[in-house]
C-alpha positions in Angstrom: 19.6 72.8 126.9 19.7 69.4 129.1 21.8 69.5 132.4 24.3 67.0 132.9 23.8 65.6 136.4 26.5 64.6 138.3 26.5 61.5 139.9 26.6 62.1 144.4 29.6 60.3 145.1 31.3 62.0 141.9 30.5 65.4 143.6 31.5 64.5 146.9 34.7 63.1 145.6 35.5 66.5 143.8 34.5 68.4 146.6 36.3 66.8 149.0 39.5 66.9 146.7 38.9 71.6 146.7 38.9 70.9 150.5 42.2 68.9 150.8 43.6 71.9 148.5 42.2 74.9 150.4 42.6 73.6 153.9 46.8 73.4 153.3 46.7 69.5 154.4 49.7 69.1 152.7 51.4 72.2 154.9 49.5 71.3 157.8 51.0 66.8 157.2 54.4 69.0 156.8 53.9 70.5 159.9 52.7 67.5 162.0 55.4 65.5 160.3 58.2 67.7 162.0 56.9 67.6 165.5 56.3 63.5 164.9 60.2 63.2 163.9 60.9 65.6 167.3 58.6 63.3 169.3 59.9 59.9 167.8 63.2 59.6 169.5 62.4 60.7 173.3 59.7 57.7 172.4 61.6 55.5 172.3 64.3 56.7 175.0 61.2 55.9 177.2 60.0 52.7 175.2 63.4 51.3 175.8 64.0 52.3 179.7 60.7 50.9 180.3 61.4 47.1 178.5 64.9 47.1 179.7 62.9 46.7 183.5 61.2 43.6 181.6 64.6 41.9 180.5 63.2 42.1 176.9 65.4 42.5 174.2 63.4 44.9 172.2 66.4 45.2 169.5 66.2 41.4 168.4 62.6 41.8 168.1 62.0 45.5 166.2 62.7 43.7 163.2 59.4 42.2 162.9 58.2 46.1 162.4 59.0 45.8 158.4 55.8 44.1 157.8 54.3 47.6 158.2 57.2 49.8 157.9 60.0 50.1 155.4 62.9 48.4 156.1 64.8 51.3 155.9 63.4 53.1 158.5 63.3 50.1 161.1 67.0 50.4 160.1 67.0 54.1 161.5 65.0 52.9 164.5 67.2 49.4 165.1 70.7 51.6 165.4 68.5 54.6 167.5 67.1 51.6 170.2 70.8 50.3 170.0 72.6 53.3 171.2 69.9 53.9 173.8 69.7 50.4 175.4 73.5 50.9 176.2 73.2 54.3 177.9 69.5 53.7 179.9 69.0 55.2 183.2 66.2 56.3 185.4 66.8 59.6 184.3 66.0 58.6 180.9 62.9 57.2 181.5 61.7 60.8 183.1 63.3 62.8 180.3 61.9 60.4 177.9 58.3 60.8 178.9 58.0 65.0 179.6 59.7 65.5 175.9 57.8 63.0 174.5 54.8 64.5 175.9 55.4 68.2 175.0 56.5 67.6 171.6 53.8 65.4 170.2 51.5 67.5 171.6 52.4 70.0 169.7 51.6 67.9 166.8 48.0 66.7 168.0 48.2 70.4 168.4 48.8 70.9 164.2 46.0 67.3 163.7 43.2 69.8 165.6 44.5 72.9 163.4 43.7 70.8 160.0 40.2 69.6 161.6 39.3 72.9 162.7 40.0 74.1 158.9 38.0 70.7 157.6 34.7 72.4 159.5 35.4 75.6 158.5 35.6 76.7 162.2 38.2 78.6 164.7 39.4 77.6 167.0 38.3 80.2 170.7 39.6 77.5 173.3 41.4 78.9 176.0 44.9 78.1 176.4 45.3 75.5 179.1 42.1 73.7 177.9 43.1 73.6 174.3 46.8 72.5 175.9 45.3 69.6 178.5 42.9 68.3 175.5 46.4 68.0 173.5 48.0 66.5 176.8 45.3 63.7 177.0 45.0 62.6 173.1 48.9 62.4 173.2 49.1 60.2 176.4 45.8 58.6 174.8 47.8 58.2 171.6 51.1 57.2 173.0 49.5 54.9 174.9 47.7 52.7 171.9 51.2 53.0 169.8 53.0 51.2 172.7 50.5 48.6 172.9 50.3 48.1 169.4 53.9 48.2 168.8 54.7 45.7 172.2 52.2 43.1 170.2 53.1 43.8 166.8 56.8 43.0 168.3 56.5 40.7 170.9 53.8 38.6 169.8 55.8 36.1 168.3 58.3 35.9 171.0 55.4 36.0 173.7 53.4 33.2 171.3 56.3 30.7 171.4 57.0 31.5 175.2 53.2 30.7 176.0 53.0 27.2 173.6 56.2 26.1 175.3 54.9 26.3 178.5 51.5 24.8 178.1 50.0 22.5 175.8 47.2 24.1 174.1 45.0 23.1 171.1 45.9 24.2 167.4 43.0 26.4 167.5 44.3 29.2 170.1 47.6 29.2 167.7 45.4 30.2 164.7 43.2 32.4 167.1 46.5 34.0 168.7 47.9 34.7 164.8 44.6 36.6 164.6 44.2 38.6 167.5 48.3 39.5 167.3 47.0 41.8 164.2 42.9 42.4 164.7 43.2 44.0 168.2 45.9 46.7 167.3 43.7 47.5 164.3 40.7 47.7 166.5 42.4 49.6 169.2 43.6 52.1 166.4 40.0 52.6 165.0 38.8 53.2 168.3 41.5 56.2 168.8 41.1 57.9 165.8 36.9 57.7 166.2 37.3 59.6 169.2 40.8 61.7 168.2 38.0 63.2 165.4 35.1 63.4 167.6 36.9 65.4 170.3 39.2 67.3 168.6 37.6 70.3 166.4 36.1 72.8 168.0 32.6 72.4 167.6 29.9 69.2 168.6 30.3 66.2 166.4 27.5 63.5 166.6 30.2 60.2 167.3 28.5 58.4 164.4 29.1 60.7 161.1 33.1 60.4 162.2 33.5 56.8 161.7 34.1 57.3 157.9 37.2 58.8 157.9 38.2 56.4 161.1 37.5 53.5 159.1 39.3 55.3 156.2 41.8 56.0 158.1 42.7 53.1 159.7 42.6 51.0 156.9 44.4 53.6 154.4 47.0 54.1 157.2 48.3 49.8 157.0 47.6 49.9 153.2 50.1 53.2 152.7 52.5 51.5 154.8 52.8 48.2 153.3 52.6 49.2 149.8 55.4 52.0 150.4 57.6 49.8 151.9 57.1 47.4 148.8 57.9 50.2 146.6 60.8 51.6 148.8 62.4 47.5 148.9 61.2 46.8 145.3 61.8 49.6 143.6 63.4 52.6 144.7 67.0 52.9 146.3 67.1 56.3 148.3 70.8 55.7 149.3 72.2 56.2 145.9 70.3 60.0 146.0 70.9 60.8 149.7 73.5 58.7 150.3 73.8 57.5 154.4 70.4 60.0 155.0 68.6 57.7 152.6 67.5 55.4 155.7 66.0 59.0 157.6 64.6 60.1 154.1 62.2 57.1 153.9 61.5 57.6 157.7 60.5 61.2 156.7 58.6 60.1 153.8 56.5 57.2 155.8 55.8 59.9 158.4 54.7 62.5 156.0 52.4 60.1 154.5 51.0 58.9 157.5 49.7 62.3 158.8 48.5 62.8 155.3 46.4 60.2 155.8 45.0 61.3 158.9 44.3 64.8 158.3 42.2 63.5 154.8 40.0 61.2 157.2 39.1 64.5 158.8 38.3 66.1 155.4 36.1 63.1 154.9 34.1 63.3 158.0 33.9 67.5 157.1 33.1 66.3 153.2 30.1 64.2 154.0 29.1 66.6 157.2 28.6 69.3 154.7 27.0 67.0 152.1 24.1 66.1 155.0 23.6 69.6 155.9 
């Protein structure tokens, strides 16, 4: 009787497809998901006490997050960065950072959980190491999200400030347009190579991780444009949850999103046990 061979990528496809089923990723997103919503708002508490030094309005500017996030939840975010920007204080900006810091670590916390799982290992780190490594990629993390977001957001208003003032060439507008989006995609890439290089619980050679970066990173923008197409296109949450419908979709994006990153792990994990 002839075998049927099975073409590589075919088998890797289907093997990494078990792995995202046994490993729980969609328990283990769930999970991260929570602890992202907890860590959202102190975010921003702190995002907003720190621009209000600046004299930025950050609330006439957030809009210009719907090119990569549904309009609904930059509707959530908008009213959240209102109410804050009224009540801001020093003590804010204190508050802001420690709960921002404990609480999303405790979701880099459920990211290392669903990497360990991808490799198959456990995790024997003691406490206040496994806690400071969680510490670092959240401040690490934090970090890249601000300076995405500030550029993302205040590119254009920082563009038109810098043309008025000086009289460049056409050429460093075009080049400006450019870097406004390259360098936050670059910056993310970079994060993620080293968020699964250092995170599980076992030595990872840096190279065989920057599949499921690249994956990652480029699934990550493509998710989020295309679900808020389909969220302003063709799905209206308010008429099922009513006034939630704008937190819903805010769920849902954030949901999706740590989907995303826990299956670049299982990629990395895939093709590490493919080479072995």
């Amino acid at each position: 009787m002839k075998m049927i061979r099975i073409h590589p990528r075919i088998e890797m496809f289907r093997q990494l497809l078990r792995k995202i089923k046994n490993d729980d990723v969609q328990g283990i997103s769930a999970q991260l998901t929570f602890y992202l919503i907890l860590s959202l708002f102190p975010f921003l508490i702190f995002i907003m006490t720190l621009v209000g030094y600046a004299n930025i309005t950050m609330s006439d500017n957030i809009k210009y997050l719907e090119e990569i996030m549904p309009a609904e939840a930059v509707a959530i975010i908008e009213e959240i960065v209102q109410e804050v920007s009224e009540g801001r204080s020093q003590a804010l900006l204190s508050f802001g950072m420690l709960a921002t810091l404990w609480t999303a670590s405790r979701g880099i916390n459920a990211v290392i959980k669903g990497l360990n799982r991808a490799y198959g290992i456990e995790e024997n780190r003691v406490f206040w190491r496994l806690r400071g490594l969680s510490l670092l990629a959240t401040l690490a993390v934090g970090l890249v999200i601000l300076f995405s977001t500030l550029l993302l957001v205040f590119g254009s208003w920082l563009k038109k400030q810098v043309f008025l003032l000086t009289d460049l060439p056409y050429i460093f507008y075009q080049l400006w347009n450019l870097l406004q989006y390259a360098v936050p995609l670059l910056v993310m890439f970079i994060v993620f190579t080293l968020l699964y290089w250092i995170a599980p619980n076992r030595r990872i050679p840096y190279k065989t991780v920057l599949p499921g970066a690249a994956f990652t990173t480029v699934s990550w923008i493509t998710a989020s444009v295309l679900f808020s197409i389909y969220v302003s296109q063709f799905s209206d949450f308010t008429k099922t949850y009513g006034s939630l419908g704008g937190v819903t979709v805010l769920l849902l994006w954030l949901y999706i999103s740590s989907i995303i990153v826990l299956v670049g792990g299982e990629i990395n994990a895939t093709l590490a046990e493919q080479k072995a």
